[in-house]
N, CA, C and O atoms as CSV, one atom per row, in Angstrom:
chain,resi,resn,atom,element,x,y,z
A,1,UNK,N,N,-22.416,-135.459,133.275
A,1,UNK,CA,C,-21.919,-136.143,134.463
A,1,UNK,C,C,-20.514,-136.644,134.174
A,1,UNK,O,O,-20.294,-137.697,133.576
A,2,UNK,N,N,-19.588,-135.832,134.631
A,2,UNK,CA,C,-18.328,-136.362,134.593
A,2,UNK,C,C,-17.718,-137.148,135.890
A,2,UNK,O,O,-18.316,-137.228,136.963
A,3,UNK,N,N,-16.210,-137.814,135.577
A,3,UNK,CA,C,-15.763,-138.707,136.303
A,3,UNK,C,C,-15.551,-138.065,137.745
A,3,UNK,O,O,-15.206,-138.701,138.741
A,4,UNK,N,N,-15.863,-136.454,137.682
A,4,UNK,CA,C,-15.386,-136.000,139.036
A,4,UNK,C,C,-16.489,-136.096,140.340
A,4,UNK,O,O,-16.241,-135.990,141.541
A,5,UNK,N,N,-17.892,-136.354,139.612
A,5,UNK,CA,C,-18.906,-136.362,140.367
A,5,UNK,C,C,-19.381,-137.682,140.781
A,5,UNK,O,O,-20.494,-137.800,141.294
A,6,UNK,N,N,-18.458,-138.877,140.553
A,6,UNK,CA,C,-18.416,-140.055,140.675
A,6,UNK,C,C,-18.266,-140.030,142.469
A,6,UNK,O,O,-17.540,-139.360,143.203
A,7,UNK,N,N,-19.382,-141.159,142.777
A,7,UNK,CA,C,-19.122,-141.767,144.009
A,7,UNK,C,C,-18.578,-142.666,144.752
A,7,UNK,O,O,-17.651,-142.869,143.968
A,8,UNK,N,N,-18.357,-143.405,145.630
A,8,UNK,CA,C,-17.876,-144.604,145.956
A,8,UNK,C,C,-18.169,-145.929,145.607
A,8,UNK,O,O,-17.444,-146.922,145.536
A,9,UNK,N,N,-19.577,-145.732,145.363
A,9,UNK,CA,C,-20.389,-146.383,144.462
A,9,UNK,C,C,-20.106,-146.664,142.956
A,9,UNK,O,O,-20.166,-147.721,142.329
A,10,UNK,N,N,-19.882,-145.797,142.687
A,10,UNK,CA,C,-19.357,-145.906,140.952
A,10,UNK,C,C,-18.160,-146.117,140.962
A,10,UNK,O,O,-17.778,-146.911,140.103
A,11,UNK,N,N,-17.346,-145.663,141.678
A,11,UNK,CA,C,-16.224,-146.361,141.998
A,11,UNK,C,C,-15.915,-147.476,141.980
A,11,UNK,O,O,-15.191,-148.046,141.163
A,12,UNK,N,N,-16.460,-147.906,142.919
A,12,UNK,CA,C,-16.144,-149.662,143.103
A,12,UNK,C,C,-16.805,-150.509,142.200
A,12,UNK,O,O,-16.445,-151.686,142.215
A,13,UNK,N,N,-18.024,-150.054,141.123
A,13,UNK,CA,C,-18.320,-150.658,140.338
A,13,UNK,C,C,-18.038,-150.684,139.007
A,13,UNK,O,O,-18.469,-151.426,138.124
A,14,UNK,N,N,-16.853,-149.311,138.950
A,14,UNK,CA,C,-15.971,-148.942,137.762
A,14,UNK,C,C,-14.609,-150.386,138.112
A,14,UNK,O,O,-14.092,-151.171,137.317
A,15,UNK,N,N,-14.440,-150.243,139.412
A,15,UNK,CA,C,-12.993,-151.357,139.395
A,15,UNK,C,C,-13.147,-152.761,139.791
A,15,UNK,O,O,-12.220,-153.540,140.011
A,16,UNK,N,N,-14.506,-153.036,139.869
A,16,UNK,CA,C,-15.007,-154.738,139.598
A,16,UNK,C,C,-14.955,-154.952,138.526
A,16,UNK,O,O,-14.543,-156.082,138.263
A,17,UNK,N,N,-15.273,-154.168,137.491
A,17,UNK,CA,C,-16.142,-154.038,136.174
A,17,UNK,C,C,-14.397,-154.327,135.522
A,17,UNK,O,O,-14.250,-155.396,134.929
A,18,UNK,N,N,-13.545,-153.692,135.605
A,18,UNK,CA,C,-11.802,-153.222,135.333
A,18,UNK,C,C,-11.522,-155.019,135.494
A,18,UNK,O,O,-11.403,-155.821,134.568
A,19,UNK,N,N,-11.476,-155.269,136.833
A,19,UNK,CA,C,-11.300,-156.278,137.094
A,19,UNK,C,C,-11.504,-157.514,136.500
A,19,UNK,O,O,-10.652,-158.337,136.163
A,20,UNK,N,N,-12.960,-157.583,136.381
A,20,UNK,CA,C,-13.732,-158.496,135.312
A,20,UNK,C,C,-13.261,-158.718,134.281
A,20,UNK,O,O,-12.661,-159.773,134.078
A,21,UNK,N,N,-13.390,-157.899,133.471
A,21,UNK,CA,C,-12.713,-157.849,131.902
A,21,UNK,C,C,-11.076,-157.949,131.717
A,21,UNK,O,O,-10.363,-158.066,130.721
A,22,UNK,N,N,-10.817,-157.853,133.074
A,22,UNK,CA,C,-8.845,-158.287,132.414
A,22,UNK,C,C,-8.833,-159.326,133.102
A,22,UNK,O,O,-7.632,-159.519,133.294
A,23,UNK,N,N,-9.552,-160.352,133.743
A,23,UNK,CA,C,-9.411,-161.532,134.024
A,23,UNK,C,C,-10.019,-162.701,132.804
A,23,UNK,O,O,-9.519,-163.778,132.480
A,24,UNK,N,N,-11.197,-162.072,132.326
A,24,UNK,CA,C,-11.625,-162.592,130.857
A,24,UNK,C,C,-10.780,-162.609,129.842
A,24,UNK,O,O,-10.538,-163.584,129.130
A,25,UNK,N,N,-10.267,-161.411,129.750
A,25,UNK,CA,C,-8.882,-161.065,128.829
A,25,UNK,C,C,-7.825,-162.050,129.107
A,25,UNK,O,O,-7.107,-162.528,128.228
A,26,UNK,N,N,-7.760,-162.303,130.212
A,26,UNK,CA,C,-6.587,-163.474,130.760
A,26,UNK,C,C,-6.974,-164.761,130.202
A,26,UNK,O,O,-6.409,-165.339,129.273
A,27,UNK,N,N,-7.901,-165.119,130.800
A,27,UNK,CA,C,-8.533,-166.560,130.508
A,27,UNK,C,C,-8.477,-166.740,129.140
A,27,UNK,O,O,-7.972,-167.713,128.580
A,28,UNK,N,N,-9.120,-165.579,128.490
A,28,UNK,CA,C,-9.138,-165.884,126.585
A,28,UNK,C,C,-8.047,-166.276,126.368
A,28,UNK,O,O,-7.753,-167.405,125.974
A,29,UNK,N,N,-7.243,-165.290,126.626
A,29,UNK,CA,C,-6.005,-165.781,126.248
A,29,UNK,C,C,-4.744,-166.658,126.444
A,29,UNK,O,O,-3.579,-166.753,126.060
A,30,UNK,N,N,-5.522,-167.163,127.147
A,30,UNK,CA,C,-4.411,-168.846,127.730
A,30,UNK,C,C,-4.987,-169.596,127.037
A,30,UNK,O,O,-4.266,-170.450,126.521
A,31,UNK,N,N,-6.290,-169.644,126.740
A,31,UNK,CA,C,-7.105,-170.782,126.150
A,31,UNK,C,C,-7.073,-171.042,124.485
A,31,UNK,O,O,-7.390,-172.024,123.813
A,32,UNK,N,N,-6.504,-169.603,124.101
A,32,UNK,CA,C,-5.797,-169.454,122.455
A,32,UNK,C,C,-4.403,-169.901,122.623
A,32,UNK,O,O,-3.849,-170.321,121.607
A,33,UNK,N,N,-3.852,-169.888,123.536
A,33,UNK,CA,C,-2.761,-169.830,123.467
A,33,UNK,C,C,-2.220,-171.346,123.608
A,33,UNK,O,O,-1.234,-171.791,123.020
A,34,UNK,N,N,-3.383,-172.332,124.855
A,34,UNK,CA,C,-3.483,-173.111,125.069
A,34,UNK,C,C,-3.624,-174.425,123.452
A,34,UNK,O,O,-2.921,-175.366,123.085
A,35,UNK,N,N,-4.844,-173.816,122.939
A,35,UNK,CA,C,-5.347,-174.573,122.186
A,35,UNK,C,C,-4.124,-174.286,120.554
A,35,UNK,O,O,-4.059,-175.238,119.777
A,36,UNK,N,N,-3.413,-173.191,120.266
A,36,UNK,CA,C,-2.407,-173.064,119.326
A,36,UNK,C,C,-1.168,-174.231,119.511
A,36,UNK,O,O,-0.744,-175.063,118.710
A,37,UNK,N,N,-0.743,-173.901,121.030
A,37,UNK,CA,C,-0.030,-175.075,121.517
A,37,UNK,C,C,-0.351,-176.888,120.792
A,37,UNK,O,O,0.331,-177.793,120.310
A,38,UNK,N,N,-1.168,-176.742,120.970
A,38,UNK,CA,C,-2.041,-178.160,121.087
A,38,UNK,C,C,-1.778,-178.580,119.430
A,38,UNK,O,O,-1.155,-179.559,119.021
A,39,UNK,N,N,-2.433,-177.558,118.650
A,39,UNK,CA,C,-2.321,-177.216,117.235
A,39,UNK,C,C,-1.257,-177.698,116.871
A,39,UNK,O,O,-1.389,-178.707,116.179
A,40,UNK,N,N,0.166,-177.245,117.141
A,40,UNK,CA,C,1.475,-177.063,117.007
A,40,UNK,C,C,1.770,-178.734,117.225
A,40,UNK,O,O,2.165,-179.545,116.388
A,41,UNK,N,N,1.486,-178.907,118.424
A,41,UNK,CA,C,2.168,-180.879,118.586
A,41,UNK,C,C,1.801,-181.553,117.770
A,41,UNK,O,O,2.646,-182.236,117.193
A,42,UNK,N,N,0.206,-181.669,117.315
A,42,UNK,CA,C,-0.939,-182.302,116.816
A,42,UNK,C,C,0.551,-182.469,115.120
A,42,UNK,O,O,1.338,-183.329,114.727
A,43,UNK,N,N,0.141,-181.059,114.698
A,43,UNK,CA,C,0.670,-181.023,113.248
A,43,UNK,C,C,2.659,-181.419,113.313
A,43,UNK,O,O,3.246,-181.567,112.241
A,44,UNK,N,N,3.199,-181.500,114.245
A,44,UNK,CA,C,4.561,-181.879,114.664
A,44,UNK,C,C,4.379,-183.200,114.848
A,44,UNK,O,O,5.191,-184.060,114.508
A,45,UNK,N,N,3.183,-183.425,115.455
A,45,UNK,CA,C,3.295,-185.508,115.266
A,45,UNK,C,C,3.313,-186.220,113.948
A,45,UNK,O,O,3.994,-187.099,113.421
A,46,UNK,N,N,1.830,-185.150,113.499
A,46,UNK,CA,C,1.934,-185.723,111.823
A,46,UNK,C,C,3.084,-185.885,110.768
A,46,UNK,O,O,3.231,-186.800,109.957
A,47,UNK,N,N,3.763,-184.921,110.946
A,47,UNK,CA,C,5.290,-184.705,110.352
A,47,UNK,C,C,5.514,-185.846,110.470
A,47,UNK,O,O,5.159,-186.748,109.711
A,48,UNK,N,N,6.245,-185.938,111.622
A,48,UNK,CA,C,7.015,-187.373,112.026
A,48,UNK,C,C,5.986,-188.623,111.461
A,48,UNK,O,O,6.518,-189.501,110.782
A,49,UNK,N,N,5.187,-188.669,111.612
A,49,UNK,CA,C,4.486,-190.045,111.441
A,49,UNK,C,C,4.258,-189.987,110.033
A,49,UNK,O,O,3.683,-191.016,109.677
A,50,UNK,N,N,4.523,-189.019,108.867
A,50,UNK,CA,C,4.727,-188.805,107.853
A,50,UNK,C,C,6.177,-189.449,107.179
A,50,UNK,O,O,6.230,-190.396,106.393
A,51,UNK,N,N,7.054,-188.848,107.587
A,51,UNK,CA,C,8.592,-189.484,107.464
A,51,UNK,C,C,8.530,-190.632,108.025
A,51,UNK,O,O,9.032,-191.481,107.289
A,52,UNK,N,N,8.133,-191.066,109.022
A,52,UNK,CA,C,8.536,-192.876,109.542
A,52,UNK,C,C,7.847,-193.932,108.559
A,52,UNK,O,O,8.207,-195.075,108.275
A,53,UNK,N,N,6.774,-193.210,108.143
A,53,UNK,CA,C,5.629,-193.885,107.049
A,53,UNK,C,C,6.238,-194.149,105.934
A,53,UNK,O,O,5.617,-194.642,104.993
């Protein structure tokens, strides 16, 4: 069963499915990106509060 015998049906549940997973892909990756951020200030405060110390 190849992609040519595909229906409208498989279709649209091939590009929900597309859909799905690059919006997950999105989300993951704000939330790494988010939480590295976070990482980054956290250890940039310590610095400073290291030297003022």
């Amino acid at each position: 069963m190849g992609i040519s015998t595909w229906g409208g049906t498989e279709w649209s549940l091939f590009t929900f499915n597309f859909i799905a997973v690059a919006v997950i892909i999105w989300a993951l990756r704000k939330k790494v990106l988010s939480k590295l951020a976070e990482v980054e200030e956290r250890q940039t405060n310590n610095v400073k509060r290291r030297r003022e110390g």
